[in-house]
C-alpha positions in Angstrom: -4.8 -60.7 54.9 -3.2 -62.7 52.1 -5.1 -60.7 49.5 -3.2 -57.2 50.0 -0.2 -58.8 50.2 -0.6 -60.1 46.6 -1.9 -56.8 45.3 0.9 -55.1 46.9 3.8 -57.7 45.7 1.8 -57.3 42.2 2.2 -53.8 42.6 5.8 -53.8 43.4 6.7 -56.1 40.3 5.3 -53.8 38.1 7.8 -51.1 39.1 10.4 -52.7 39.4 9.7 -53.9 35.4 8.8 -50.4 34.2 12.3 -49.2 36.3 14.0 -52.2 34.1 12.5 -51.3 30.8 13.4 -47.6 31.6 17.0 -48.5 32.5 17.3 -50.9 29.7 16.2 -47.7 27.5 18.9 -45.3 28.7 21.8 -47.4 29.0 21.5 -50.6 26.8 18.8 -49.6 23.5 20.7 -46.7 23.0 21.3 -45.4 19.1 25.4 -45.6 18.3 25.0 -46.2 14.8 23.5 -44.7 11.8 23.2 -46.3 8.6 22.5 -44.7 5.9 20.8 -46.6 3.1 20.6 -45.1 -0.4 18.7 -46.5 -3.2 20.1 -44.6 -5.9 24.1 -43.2 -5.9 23.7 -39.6 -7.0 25.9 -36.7 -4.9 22.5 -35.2 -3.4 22.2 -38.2 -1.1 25.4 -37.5 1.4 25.6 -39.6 4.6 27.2 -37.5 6.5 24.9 -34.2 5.9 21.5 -36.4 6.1 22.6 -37.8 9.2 23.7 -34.3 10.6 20.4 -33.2 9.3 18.3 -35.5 11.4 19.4 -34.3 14.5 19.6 -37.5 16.0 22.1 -38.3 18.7 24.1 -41.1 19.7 23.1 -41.8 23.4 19.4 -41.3 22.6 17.1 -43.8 23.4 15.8 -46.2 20.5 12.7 -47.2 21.7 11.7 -43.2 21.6 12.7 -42.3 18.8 10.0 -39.7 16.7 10.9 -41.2 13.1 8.4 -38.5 11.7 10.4 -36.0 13.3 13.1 -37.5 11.6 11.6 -37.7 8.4 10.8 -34.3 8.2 14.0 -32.4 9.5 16.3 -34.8 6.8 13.9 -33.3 4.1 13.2 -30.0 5.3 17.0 -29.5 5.2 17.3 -31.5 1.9 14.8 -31.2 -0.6 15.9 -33.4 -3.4 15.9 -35.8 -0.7 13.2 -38.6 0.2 13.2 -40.8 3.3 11.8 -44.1 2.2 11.7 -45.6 5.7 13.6 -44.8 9.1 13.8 -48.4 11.3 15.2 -49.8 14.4 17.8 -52.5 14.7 17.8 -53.5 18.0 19.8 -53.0 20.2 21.9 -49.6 19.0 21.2 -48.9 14.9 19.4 -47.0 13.2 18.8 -47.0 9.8 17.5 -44.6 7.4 16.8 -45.4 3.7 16.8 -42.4 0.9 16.1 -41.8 -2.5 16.3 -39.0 -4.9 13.4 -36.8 -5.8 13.2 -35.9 -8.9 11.8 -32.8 -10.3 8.8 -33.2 -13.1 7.2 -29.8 -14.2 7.1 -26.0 -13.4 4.7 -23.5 -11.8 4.6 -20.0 -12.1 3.9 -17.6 -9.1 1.2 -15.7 -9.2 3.0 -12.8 -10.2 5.0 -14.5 -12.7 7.9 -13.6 -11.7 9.2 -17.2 -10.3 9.1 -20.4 -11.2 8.5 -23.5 -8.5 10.1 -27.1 -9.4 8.3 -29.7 -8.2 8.3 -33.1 -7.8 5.4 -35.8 -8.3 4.4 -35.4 -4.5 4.0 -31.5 -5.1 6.8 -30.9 -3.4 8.8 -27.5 -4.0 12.2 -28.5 -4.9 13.8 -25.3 -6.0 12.7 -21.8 -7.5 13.8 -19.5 -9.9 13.4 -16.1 -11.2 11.7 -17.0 -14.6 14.1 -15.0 -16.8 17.0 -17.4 -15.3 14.9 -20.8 -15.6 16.1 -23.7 -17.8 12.1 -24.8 -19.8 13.6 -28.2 -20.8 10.9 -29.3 -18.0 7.1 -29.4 -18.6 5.3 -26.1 -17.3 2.0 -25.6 -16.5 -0.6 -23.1 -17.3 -3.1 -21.3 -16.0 -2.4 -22.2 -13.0 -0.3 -20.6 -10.4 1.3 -21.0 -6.7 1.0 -18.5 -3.9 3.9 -16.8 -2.9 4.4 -16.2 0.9 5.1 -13.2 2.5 8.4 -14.9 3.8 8.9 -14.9 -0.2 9.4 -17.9 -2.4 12.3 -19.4 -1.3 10.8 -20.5 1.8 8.4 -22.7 -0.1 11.6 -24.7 -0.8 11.6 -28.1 1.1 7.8 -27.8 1.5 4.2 -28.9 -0.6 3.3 -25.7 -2.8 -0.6 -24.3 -2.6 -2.3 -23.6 -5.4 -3.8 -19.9 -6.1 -6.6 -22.3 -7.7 -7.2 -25.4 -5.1 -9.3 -27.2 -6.9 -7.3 -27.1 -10.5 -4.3 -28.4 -8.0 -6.4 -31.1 -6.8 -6.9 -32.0 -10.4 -3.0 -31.2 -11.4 -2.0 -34.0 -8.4 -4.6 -36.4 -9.5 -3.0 -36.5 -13.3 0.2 -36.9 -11.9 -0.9 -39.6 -9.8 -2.6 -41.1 -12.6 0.4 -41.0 -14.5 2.8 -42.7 -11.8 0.3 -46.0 -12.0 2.2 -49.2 -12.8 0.0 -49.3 -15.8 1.4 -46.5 -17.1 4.5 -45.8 -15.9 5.1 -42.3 -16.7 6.6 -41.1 -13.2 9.4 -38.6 -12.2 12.4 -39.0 -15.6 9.5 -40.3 -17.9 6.9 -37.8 -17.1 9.0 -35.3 -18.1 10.1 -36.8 -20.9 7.3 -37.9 -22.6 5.0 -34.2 -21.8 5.8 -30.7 -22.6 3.1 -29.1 -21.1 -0.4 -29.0 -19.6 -2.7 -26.6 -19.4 -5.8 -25.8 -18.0 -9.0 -24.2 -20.1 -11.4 -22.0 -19.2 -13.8 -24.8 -19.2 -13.6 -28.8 -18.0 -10.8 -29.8 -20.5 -6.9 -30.2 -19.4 -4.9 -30.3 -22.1 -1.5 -32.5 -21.6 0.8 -31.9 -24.8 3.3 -34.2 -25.4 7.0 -33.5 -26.4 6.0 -35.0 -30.0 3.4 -32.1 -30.0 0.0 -34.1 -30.3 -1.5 -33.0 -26.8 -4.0 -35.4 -24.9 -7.6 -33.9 -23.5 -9.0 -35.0 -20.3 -12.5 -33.8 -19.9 -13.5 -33.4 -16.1 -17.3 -33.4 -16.9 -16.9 -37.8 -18.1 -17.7 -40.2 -15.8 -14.6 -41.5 -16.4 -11.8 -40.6 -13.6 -8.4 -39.0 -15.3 -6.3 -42.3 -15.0 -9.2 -44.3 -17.3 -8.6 -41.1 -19.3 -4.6 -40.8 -19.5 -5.0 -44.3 -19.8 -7.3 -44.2 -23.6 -5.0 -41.5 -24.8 -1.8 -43.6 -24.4 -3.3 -46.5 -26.4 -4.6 -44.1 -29.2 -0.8 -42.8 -29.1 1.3 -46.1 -29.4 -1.2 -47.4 -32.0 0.9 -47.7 -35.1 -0.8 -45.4 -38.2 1.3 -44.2 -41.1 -1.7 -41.3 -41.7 -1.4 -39.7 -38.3 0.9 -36.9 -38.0 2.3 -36.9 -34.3 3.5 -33.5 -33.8 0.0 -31.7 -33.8 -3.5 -32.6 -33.3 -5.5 -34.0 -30.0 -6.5 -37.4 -28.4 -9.6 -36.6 -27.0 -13.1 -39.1 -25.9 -15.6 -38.5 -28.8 -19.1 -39.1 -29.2 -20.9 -39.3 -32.5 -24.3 -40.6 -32.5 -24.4 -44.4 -31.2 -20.8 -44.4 -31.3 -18.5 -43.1 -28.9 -14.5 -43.8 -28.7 -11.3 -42.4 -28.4 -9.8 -40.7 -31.2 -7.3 -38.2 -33.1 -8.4 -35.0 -34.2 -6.6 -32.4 -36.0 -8.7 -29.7 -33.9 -11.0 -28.5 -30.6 -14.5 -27.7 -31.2 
């Protein structure tokens, strides 16, 4: 007799916590602040609109709070923005840290009539009618971004696709490559230091610097493109009084028994 007793008291404890946890939830965890956190001052990164552009509420519970959601109606509403990390401070705050994106090369549509800006992520930041777009940005060649039938402008705020998938895959690899602390040429400095790449009708990628010499990655080395990006930097910033740095290509060569990196005045 004692036994269903337990299981029921059991039983009965066990609502009555969930019913305190759920009343705890609506009444007491509640969000009534917002904080936003920004780690950059720039004008794009306005409290008051990314706050009215989560869509979160004051009265809504924290503990069930979607912080993907979240994430993704801030930057679907604000491009050039980036939501680091959205976290809970018990028992009312929430707080949402930003930063700016920053825009690092161009894309034509595939019928070159527009331009896409994108960021380092792939991210479609803005377009532009070509005729009306500003080139002090590296733009890439032969290779183009579909347009949908909602036209370009609704790409903005989301991740382009590539007419050419794989030559994407390979165009997000570099800049991935690229961002690695080892050689730190991400967002400002990628766009600084590269004018354009291009992409050639067979397994080399050609990355052509603003002081003209252009780096070529081969896809057919065993090497990935980072050990690649990597070889061509240090066969840049080597000091040489007989190299002239506004033409020519850093490319892997192989010459017998020896094989290196080195600067050549022309493609085979």
């Amino acid at each position: 007799m004692k036994r269903p007793k337990i299981v029921i008291g059991i039983f009965i404890t066990l609502i009555l916590v969930v019913l305190t946890i759920v009343l705890l939830a609506c009444t007491v965890f509640v969000v009534r602040d917002i904080t936003v956190v920004k780690a950059v001052s720039s004008r794009l990164l306005d409290e008051d609109v990314i706050v009215a552009s989560s869509k979160l509420k004051k009265g809504t519970s924290i503990i069930s709070l979607d912080k993907q959601e979240i994430k993704e109606e801030i930057e679907r509403a604000n491009p050039y923005v980036e939501v680091v990390a959205i976290s809970r401070e018990f028992p009312n705050e929430v707080i949402i840290e930003v930063t700016v994106r920053t825009a690092v090369m161009l894309v034509p549509s595939e019928d070159a009539s527009t331009f896409a800006l994108l960021d380092d992520d792939m991210k479609v930041l803005d377009v532009f009618p070509q005729s009306e777009t500003d080139y002090h940005m590296p733009i890439v060649n032969d290779l183009t971004f579909v347009v949908p039938e909602q036209g370009a402008q609704s790409l903005v705020g989301s991740h382009i696709t590539f007419a050419d998938a794989t030559r994407g895959a390979l165009l997000s690899d570099i800049l991935s490559a690229a961002g690695d602390p080892s050689i730190k040429l991400s967002g400002n400095s990628f766009r600084a230091f590269f004018k354009e790449i291009s992409f050639t009708s067979g397994t080399r990628i050609l990355l052509k610097t603003q002081k003209g010499v252009s780096f070529v990655l081969d896809t057919s080395l065993e090497s990935d493109l980072f050990s690649q990006l990597y070889m061509c930097l240090n066969v840049f910033s080597l000091p040489s009084t007989n190299v002239d740095r506004s033409k020519g290509y850093i490319l892997y060569e192989k010459k017998g028994m020896t094989a290196a990196y080195n600067w050549v005045e022309s493609l085979d």
